[in-house]
N, C-alpha and C positions, 0 to 999 in steps of 0.2 A: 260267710262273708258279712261283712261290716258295712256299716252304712251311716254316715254320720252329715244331718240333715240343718242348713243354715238357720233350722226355727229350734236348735238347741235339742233336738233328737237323737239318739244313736238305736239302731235297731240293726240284728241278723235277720236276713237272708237267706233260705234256701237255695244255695248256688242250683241245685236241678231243678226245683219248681217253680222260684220266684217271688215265692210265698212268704211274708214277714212270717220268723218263728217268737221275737219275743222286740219291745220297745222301751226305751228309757229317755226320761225326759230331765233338761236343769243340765243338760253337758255346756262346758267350755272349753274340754281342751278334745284334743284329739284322743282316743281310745288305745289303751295297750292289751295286748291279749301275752298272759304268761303261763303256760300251763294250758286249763280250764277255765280259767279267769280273765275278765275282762275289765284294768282298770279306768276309770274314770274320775276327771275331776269337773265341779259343780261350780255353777254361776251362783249355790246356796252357800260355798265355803266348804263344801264337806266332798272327800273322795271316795269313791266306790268301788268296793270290788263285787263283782256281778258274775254268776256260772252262766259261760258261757254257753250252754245248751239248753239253759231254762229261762236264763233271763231274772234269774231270782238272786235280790241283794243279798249276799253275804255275811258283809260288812259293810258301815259307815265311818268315818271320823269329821270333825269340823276343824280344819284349820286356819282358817280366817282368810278373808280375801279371796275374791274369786281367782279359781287354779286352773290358768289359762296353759300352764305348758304339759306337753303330754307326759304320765308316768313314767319312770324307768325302776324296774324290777332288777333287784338283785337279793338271791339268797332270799331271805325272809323280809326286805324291807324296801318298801316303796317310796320311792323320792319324786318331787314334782315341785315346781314354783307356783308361786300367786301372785295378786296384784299386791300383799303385807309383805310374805315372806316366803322363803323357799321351805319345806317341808318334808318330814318321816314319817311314815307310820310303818309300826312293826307289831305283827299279830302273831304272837307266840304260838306256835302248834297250829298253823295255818300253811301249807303249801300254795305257792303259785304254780 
């Protein structure tokens, strides 16, 4: 379970225990989980794909302007808006 906290936090949940399993900080938009992966975008400009089960960054990109709207995942490419531009990123030989 997901958890996305108004001091710019996004952190899992042990749905049985209640116990944060992992934290990330610099979110502005709401969280996508595709896969194993959980995208995020940044009040730094840059969006994240994060393993879901560990919490550990994947990847980063910087696309300018903070990326206030949530990702949407298709196929190998991630789309999301900012306060510049609306944006892609595609990670070749990367699954979501």
């Amino acid at each position: 379970m997901l958890n996305v906290a108004s001091d710019g936090t996004v952190s899992a949940i042990d749905a049985a225990t209640g116990a944060t399993r992992w934290w990330r900080v610099a979110v502005a938009s709401s969280p996508t989980v595709a896969g194993a992966a959980v995208y995020v975008g940044g009040s730094d400009e840059r969006l994240r794909a994060i393993d879901g089960a560990t919490g550990r960054e994947r990847w980063r990109v910087r696309l300018g302007g903070v990326l206030v709207s949530s990702p949407a995942v298709h196929g190998e490419s991630v789309y999301l808006g900012g306060t510049q531009r609306a944006g892609r990123s595609r990670r070749p030989g990367f699954s979501p």
